[in-house]
N, C-alpha and C positions, 0 to 999 in steps of 0.2 A: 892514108893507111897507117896502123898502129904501129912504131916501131917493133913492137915485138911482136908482133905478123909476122913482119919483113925476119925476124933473127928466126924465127921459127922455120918460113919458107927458105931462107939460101941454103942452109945444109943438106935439105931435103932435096931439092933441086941440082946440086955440086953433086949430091950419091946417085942422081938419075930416080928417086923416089919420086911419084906424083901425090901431089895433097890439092884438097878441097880445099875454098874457099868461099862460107856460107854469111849474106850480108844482108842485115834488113834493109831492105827496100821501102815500105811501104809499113806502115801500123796504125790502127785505128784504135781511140779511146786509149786508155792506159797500158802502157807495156814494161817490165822492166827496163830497156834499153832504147835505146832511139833508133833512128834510119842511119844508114850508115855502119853502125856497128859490124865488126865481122869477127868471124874467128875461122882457125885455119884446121883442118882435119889431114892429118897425114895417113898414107897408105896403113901402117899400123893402128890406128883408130887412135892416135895420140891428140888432143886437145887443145889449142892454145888457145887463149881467148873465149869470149862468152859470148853466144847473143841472147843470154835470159839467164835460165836456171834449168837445174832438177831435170823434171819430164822433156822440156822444149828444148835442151841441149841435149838430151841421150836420142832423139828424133832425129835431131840435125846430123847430128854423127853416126848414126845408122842409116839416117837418107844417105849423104855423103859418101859411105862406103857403098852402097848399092850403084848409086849413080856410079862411082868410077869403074865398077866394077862390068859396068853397062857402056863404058865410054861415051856417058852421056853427062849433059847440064839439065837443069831445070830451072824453072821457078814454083816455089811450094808456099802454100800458105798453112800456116798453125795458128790456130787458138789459143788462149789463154786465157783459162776460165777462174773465178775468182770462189775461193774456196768459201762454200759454205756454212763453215763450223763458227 
């Protein structure tokens, strides 16, 4: 994991805050980011880290908050469709 996951995660966890933590697994064809990648979403919707861009980080971080908010996990799959213009 990313050092600055990990700096992002201890303070949040030392206040009793719960954060998400959303990671590719799996990608087909071209993606911005690889497997592995993660980034961390805190109760505040605060952002560390990337697994993409734009549209496919504002999903993660809206899933993220629903999920905790459901005190649930998931696994989700996104798209990533390649602009037409």
């Amino acid at each position: 994991m990313d050092a600055q996951l990990l700096v992002a995660i201890e303070p949040e966890l030392h206040a009793g805050n719960p954060c998400m933590l959303a990671t590719i697994i799996d990608r087909t064809c071209s993606a911005p980011r690889g497997v592995g990648t993660s980034m961390v979403v805190s109760l505040a919707g605060v952002q560390t880290g990337t697994v993409g861009g734009g549209f496919l980080v504002h999903g993660v971080r809206l899933d993220a908050l629903a999920l905790w908010q459901d005190n649930a996990c998931a696994i989700r799959d996104y798209e990533i469709l390649a602009d037409d213009k």
